[in-house]
N, C-alpha and C positions, 0 to 999 in steps of 0.2 A: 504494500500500500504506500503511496506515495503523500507526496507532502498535502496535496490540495486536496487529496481523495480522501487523507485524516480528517481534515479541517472539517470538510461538506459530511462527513462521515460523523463526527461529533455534534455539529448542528444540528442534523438530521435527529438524530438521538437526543434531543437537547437533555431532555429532564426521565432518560431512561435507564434504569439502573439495574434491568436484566440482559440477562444475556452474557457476551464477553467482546473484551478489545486487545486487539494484538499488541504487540509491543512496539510497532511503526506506530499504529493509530494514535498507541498513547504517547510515543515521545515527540514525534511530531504534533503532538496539539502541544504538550507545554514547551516547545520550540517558539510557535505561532504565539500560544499564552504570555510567556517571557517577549519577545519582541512586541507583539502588541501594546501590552502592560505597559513598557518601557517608552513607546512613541505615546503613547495614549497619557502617558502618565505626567509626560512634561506640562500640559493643560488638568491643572489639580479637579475640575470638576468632568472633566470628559474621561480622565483617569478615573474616577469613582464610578461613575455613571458604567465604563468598559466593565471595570472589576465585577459589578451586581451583575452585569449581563450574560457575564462569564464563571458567576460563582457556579452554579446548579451544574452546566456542564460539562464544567472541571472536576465535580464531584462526581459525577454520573461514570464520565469516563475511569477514573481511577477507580473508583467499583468494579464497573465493566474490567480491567486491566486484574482486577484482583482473583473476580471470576475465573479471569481463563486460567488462573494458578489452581484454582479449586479453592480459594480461599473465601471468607465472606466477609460482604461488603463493610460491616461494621467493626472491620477492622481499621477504617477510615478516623474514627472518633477518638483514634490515640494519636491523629493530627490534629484532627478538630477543636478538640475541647483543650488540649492546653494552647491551642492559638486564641483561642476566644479567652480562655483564664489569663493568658499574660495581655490582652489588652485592654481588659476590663480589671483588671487588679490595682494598677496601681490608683486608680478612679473611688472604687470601693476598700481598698489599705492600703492608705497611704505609705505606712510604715512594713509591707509586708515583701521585702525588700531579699528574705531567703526563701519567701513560698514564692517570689518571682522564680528567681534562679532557679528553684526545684523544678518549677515548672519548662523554664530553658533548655534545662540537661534532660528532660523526659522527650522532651518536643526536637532536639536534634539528636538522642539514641532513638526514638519513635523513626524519625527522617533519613537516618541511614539505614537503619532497618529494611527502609521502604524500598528507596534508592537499590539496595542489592536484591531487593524480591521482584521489582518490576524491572530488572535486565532479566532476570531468568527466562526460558523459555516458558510457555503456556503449557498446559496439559495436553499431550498428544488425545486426539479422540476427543468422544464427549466425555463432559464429566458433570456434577452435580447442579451446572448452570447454564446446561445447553452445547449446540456441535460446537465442534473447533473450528473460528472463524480463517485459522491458516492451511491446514491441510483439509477440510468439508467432512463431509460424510464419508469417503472413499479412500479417509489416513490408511486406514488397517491394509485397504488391500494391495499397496505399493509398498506397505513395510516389512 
């Protein structure tokens, strides 16, 4: 899957979070995600306005991407929620200044984590979330 075929491929999907995405699909969308961010971002309210448009997608795909590991999606929320707790912390403790940190060091061991499980290949075949979006239906009978 190539660069444009991820992008319109993610869109398409916008807010779906069955199924599975290959490992093109998903690094070329936070390719696209990253460079867009970064143009989009220089104009602080078209940067925000891009990020909303882009939240659900970006989540949808990294599910999708977890899927074809056979993993489940809610393994997502050991990103989620310490990025929501370090930006809303120091708002609600001011002084909570080591449950930051804790939450820092959980949120980049959680990101490398991630980082080495979505280089892996996907589940050959199907498996508990549908076919294999890179070899089809027909893996088995060429292996």
């Amino acid at each position: 899957m190539g660069f444009g075929e991820a992008i319109s491929s993610v869109f398409s999907k916008y807010a779906t979070f069955s199924g599975r995405a290959m490992r093109s699909e998903f690094w070329w969308w936070k390719l696209f995600a990253v460079l867009t961010g970064f143009v989009t971002g220089m104009v602080e309210a078209v940067g925000l306005i891009w990020s909303l448009a882009t939240f659900l997608p970006d989540i949808a795909v990294t599910v999708r991407r977890l899927h074809d590991m056979n993993r489940s999606g809610w393994w997502c929320l050991l990103l989620i929620v310490p990025a929501i707790l370090i930006g809303i912390a120091p708002f609600a403790y001011p002084y909570a200044d080591g449950f930051i940190l804790f939450l820092l060091v959980v949120f980049v061991v959680a990101l490398i984590g991630f980082i080495i499980w979505f280089c892996q290949e996907g589940t050959r075949g199907p498996n508990d979330f549908g076919e294999d979006p890179k070899h089809g239906v027909d893996a088995e009978v060429f292996a």
